[in-house]
C-alpha positions in Angstrom: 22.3 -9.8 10.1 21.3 -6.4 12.2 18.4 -6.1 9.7 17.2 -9.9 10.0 17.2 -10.2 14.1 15.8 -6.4 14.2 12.8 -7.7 12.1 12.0 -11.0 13.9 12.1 -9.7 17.2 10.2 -6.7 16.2 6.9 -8.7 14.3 7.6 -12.0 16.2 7.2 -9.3 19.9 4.8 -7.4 18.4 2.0 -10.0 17.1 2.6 -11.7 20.0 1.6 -9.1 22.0 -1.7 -8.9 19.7 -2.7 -12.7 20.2 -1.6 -12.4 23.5 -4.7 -9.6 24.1 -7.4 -12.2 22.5 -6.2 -14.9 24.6 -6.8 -13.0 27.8 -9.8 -11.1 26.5 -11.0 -14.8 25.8 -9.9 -16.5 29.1 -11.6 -13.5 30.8 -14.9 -14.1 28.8 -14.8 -18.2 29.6 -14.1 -18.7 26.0 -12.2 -22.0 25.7 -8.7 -21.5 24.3 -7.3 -25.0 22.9 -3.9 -23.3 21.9 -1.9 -20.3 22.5 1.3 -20.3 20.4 4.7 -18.7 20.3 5.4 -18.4 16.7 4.0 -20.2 13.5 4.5 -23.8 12.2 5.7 -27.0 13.4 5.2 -27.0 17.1 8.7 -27.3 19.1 7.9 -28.0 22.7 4.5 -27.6 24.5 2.8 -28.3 27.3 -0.8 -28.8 28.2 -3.0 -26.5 31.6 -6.4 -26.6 32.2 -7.4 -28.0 28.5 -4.9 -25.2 26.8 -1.7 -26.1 24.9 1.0 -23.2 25.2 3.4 -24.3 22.9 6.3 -22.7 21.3 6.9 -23.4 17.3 9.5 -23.3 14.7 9.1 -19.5 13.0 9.6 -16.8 15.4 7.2 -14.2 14.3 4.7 -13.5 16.2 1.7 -16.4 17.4 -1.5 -17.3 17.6 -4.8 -18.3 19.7 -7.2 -20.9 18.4 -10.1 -20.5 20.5 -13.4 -23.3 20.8 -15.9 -22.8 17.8 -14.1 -19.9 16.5 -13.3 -21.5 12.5 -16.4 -21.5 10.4 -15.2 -24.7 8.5 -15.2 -26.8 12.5 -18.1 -28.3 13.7 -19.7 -25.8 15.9 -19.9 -27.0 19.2 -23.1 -26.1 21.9 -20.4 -25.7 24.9 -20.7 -22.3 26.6 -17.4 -22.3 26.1 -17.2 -22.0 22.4 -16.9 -18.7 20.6 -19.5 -18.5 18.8 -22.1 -19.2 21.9 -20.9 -16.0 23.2 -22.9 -13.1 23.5 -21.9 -10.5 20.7 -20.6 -8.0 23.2 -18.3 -10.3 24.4 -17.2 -11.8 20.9 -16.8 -7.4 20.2 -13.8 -7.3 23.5 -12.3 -10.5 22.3 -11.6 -9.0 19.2 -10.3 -5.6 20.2 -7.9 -6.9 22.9 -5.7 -7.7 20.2 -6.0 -4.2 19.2 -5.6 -2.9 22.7 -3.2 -4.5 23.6 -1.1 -3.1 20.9 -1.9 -0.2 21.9 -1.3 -0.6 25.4 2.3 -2.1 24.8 3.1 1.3 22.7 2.3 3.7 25.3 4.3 1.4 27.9 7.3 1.8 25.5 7.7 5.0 24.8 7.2 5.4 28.9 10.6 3.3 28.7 12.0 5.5 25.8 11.4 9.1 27.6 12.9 7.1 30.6 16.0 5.6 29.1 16.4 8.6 27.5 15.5 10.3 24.0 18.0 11.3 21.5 17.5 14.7 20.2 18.8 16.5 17.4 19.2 20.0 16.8 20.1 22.7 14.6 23.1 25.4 15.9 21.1 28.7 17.4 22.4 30.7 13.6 18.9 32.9 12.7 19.0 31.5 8.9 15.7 33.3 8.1 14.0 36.2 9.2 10.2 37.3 7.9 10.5 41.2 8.6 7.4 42.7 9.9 6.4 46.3 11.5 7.1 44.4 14.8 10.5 46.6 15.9 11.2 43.5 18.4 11.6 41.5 15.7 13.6 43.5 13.2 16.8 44.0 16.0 18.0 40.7 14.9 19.7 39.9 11.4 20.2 36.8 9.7 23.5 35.1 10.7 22.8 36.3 14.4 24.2 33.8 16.6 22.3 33.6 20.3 24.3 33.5 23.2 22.4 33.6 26.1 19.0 34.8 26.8 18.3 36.0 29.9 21.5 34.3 32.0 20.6 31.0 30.4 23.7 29.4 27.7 22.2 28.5 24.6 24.0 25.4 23.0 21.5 24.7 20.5 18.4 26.3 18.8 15.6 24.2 20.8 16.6 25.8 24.5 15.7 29.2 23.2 11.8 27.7 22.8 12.2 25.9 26.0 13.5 29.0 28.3 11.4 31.8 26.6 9.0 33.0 29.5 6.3 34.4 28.1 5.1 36.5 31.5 8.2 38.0 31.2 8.0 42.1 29.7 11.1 42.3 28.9 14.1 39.6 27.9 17.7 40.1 27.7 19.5 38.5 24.7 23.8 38.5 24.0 24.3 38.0 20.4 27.0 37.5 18.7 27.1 39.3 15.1 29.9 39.8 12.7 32.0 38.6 15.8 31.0 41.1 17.9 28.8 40.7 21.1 26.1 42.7 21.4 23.6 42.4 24.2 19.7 43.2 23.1 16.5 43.5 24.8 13.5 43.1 23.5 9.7 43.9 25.4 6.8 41.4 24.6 8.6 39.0 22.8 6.0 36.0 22.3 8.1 32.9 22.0 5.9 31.8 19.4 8.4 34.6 16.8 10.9 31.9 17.3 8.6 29.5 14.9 6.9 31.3 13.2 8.9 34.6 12.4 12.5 34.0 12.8 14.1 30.7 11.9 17.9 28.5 12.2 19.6 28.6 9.5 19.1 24.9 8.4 21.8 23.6 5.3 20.0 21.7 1.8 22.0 18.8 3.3 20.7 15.7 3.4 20.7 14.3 6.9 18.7 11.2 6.3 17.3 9.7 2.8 13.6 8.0 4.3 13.2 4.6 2.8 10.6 4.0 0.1 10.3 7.7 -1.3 10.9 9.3 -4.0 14.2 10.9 -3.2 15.0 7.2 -1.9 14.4 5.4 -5.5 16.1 8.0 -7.4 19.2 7.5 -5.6 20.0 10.5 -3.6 22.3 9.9 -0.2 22.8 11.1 3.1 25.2 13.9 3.1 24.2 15.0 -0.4 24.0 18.7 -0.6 21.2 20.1 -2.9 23.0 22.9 -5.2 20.1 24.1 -7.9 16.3 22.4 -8.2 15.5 23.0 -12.0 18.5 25.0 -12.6 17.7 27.7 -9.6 20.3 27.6 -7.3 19.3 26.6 -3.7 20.7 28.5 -0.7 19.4 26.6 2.1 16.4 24.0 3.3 13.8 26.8 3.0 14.7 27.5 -0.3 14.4 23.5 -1.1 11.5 22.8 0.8 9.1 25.5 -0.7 10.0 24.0 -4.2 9.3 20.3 -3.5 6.1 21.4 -1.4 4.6 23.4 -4.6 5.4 21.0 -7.2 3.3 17.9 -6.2 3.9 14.7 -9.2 5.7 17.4 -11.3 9.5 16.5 -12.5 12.2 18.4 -10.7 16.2 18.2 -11.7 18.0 18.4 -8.4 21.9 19.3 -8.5 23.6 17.5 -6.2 26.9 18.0 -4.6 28.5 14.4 -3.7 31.9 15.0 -1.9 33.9 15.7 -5.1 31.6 15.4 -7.7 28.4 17.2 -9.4 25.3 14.7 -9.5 21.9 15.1 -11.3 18.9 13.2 -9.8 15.8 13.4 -11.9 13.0 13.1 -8.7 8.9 13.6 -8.8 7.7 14.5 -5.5 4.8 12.1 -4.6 1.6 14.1 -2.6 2.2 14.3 1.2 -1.0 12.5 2.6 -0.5 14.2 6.2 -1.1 17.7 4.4 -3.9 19.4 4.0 -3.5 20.8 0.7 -1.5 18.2 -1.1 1.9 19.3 -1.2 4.8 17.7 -2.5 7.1 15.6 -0.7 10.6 13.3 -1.5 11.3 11.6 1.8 14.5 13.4 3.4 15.6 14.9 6.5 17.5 17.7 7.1 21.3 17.7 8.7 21.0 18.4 12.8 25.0 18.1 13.6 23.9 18.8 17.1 22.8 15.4 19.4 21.8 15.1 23.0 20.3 12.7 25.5 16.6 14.1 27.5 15.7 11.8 30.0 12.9 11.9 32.1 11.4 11.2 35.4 9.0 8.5 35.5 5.8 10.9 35.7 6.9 13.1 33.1 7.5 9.8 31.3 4.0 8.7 31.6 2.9 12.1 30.4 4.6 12.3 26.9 4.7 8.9 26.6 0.7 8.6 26.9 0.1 12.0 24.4 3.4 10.8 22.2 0.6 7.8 21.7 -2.4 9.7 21.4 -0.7 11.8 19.1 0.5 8.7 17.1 -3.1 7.3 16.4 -4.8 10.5 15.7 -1.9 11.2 13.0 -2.5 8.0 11.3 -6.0 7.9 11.2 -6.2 10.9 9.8 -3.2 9.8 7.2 -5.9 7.6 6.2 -8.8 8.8 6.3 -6.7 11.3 3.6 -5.6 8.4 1.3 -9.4 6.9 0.9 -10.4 10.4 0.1 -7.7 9.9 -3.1 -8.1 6.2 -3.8 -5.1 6.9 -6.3 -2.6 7.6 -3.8 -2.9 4.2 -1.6 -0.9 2.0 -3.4 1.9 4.4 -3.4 1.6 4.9 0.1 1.4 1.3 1.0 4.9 -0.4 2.3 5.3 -4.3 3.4 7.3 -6.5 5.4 10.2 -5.4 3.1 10.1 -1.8 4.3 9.8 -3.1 8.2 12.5 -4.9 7.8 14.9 -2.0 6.1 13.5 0.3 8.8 14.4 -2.2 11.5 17.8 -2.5 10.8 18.3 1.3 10.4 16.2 2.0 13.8 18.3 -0.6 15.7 21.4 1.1 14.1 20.3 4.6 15.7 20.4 2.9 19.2 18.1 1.1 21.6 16.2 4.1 22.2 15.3 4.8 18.6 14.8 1.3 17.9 12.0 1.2 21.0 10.1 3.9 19.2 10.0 2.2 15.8 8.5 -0.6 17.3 6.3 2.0 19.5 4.9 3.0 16.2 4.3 -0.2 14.2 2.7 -1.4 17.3 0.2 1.4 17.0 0.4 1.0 13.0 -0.5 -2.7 13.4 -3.7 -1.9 15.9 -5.3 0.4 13.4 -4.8 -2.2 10.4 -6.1 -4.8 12.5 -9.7 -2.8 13.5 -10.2 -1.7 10.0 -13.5 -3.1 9.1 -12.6 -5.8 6.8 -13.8 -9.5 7.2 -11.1 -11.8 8.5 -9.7 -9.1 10.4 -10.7 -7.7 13.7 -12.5 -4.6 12.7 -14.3 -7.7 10.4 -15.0 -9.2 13.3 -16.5 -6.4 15.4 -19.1 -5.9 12.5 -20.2 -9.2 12.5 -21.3 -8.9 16.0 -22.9 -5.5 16.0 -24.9 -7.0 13.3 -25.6 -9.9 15.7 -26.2 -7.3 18.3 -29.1 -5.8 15.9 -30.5 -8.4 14.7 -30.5 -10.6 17.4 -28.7 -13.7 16.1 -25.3 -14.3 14.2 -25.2 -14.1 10.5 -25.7 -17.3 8.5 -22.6 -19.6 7.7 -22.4 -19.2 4.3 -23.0 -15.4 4.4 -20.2 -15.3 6.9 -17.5 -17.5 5.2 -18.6 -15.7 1.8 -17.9 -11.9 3.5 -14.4 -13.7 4.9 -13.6 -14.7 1.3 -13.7 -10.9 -0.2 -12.3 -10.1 2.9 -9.2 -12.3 2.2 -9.2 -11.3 -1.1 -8.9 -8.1 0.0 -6.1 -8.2 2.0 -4.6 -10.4 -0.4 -4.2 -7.8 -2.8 -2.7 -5.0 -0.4 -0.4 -6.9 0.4 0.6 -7.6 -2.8 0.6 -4.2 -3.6 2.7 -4.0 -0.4 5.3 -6.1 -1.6 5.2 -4.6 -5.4 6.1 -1.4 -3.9 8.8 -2.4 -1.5 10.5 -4.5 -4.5 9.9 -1.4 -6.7 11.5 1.3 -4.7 14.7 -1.0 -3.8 14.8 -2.0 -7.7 14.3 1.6 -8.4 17.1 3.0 -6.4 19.8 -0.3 -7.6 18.9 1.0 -11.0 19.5 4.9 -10.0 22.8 3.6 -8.9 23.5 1.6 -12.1 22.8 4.0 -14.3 25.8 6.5 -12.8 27.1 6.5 -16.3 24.0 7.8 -18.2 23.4 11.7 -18.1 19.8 11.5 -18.6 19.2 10.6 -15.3 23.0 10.3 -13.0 25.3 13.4 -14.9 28.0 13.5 -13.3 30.5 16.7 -14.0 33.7 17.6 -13.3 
C-alpha cells in the first residue's frame, strides 16, 4: 500500500507540475487554454473562469492542458489566441515550461531536503587501505588505525576527518588508536586530498543495499549478504570486490555468499556502467554504512547545494545519455518503467520523508530531460517544429507534421515497451533466483 500511494503522489505531483508550466507559459503568451486538468479520465468536478475549465478527474496521476488550435486533427482556428497562430518563439517557451518547471520544482525540493535535514551515512574512521608511497606523512599510519581526534576535533565517523582537514595548516596533530594503544602523530603538509585518494576506511563486502533492476538484483542477492570468494578468490573487503566487478564487464562471475547461517552461490554478469568512462562493470549494490546522522542546513546554504545538487543532477544524466547512444546496445538494458518508479517509491518513502523528497527531486529532473529529447509528440518534438518554422518562415505542412508525430509515437511506443519488458524481466528474474534455491547450478547452498 506504501508502494501504491508513494507512486501516485509522486507521477500524479510530478506531471502536474509539468502541465502546470505549459499552462502558464501559455496564459502568459495569450494562448487560449480550454482545459487545465487534475488527473486523467472522466472528469469529477469542474468549474469554468474566463473561457478555461479547471477540472479535477478520476485517475490521479498527473494532468493535462488542452490549449486552442494545438491538435492537428481540430479545425484550426484564425483566433490569435490559438496555438498555432503564435509566433514560433513563443510556441518554443510554451513547450519548455513544462520542462522548466520540472526543473524548477527539483531545485526547490532539494532546498526543502538540505533544510529538513539530509540523512547521512558513513563508514567508522578504521584506515582499511593504505597505498604506500615515498610520502613519509603518509606511511606513519597502518591499516586498522583508528582516528581519534585530529587537531582537538572528535572524530565519530570517517567523513569529519575530510570536513575538518585545513589545508593552510603545516602541521596537524592526529591521536590514533592502534593495537589498543593511543598514540598521538603529527604529520607536516598533509593535503586532505591523501584521505581519498591514498588512505582509505576499511569498508566490509557487505551488502548494504541491493539497487532495483540490476544485475545483482535479478540474480537474487540481499541486503546484508556478505560476499566471501568472486570466482573462487576469496574477498577480504569492498576494494577487493569492487576491482573485480569493475574489470570484468558482461563476463560471468560466481559470487560466494554468506547468508546468516548458510553458504549461497549467485551466478551474476556485471552489465557496463554507462556513467564510466571506460566501461567498467557494475551489479547494482551498495555498501554497509552502520553509521547514520541528520545535516541540516540554513536556508542559504540550502539554496547553495540544493541549486549545484541540481545542476549536478542534469549534467550527470545527460552525459549518462549521451554514453548509451554512443552504444545503441546498452539502452534497452538501461531503460526502466513505471514498474521500477513504483518499486523505488515505496523503498524511498520507506527511508523517510527526506529520502523520499530526493527521489522525487531526481525523477523530476529525469522527466524534464525525456520530455526535451527531440522526438515528435514530445516537447523537444515540439521545439523543432518551430525552429524549423523560425527558418523557414512558416509552420510545416499538416500532413508532414501529423506523419513526423506518428514515428514519433511509434517511437516512444516502443521504449516504453522496452521499459516495461525490462521492469517485468528483472522482477521475474530475481522470483526465479529465489525459486531455484534448490538447484546448485545457480542457488548452492552448503552446509
Amino acid at each position: 500500500m506504501v508502494t501504491i500511494l508513494a507512486t501516485i503522489f509522486l507521477l500524479g505531483v510530478l506531471i502536474f507540475v509539468h502541465e502546470l508550466g505549459h499552462f502558464v507559459i501559455a496564459r502568459l503568451c495569450k494562448v487560449k487554454v480550454e482545459k487545465f486538468s487534475f488527473g486523467f479520465g472522466p472528469k469529477l468536478i469542474g468549474i469554468t473562469f474566463k473561457e478555461t475549465e479547471y477540472r479535477i478527474s478520476l485517475i490521479p496521476l498527473g494532468g493535462y492542458v488542452k490549449m486552442l488550435g494545438e491538435n492537428l486533427d481540430e479545425k484550426q482556428e484564425s483566433s490569435p489566441e490559438s496555438f498555432r497562430n503564435k509566433k514560433w518563439w513563443q510556441k518554443i517557451l510554451i513547450a519548455i515550461g513544462g520542462p522548466f518547471s520540472n526543473f524548477l520544482f527539483a531545485i526547490l525540493i532539494l532546498i526543502l531536503t538540505f533544510m529538513i535535514g539530509i540523512k547521512n551515512y558513513d563508514l567508522a574512521p578504521i584506515i582499511g587501505r593504505i597505498s604506500y608511497t615515498d610520502n613519509e606523512e603518509i606511511r606513519k599510519f597502518k591499516t586498522g588505525d583508528q582516528i581519534l581526534k585530529i587537531d582537538d576535533n572528535e572524530i565519530n565517523s570517517w567523513l569529519p576527518i575530510i570536513k575538518t582537514w585545513n589545508n593552510d595548516k603545516e602541521i596537524h596533530n592526529v591521536v590514533i588508536q592502534r593495537d589498543n594503544e593511543t598514540l598521538s602523530l603529527n604529520v607536516k603538509n598533509f593535503d586532505y586530498k591523501y584521505w581519498l585518494t591514498d588512505i582509505k576506511p576499511f569498508v566490509s563486502a557487505q551488502i548494504g543495499e541491493v539497487l532495483y533492476g540490476f544485475p545483482a538484483y535479478q540474480s537474487g542477492m540481499e541486503k546484508n549478504d556478505i560476499v566471501t570468494a568472486i570466482n573462487e578468490k576469496p574477498i577480504s573487503d569492498w576494494y577487493d570486490m569492487q576491482k573485480i566487478i569493475r574489470e570484468s564487464p558482461e563476463k560471468p562471475l560466481k559470487f560466494t555468499i554468506k547468508r546468516n547461517d548458510e553458504i549461497v552461490n549467485l551466478h551474476i554478469i556485471p552489465q557496463i556502467d554507462t556513467e564510466s568512462e571506460d566501461n567498467q562493470g557494475v551489479i547494482g549494490v551498495v555498501q554497509k554504512l552502520d553509521l547514520v546522522y541528520i545535516e541540516k542546513y540554513n536556508f542559504v546554504n540550502s539554496t547553495k547545494y540544493g541549486f549545484l545538487t541540481g545542476i549536478s543532477l542534469v549534467y550527470r544524466y545527460y552525459s549518462g545519455l549521451i554514453r548509451l547512444f554512443r552504444s545503441p546496445s546498452h539502452i534497452s538494458k538501461n531503460l526502466g518503467g513505471p514498474i521500477m518508479i513504483a518499486a523505488l517509491s515505496g523503498q524511498q518513502a520507506k527511508e523517510g520523508l527526506s529520502a523520499f523528497l530526493s527521489f522525487m527531486a531526481l525523477i523530476s529532473i529525469i522527466l524534464m530531460i525525456m520530455n526535451l529529447l527531440p522526438i515528435p509528440i514530445l516537447d523537444g518534438g515540439m521545439i523543432i517544429f518551430a525552429i524549423c518554422e523560425g527558418i523557414g518562415r512558416k509552420p510545416l505542412k499538416a500532413s508532414v507534421e501529423a506523419m513526423l508525430q506518428r514515428i514519433g509515437l511509434a517511437i516512444v511506443l516502443t521504449i516504453m515497451i522496452f521499459a516495461f519488458y525490462n521492469d517485468i524481466s528483472r522482477f521475474v528474474n530475481r522470483q526465479f533466483s529465489k525459486i531455484k534455491g534448490d538447484v546448485p547450478s545457480v542457488l548452492e547452498k552448503n552446509e
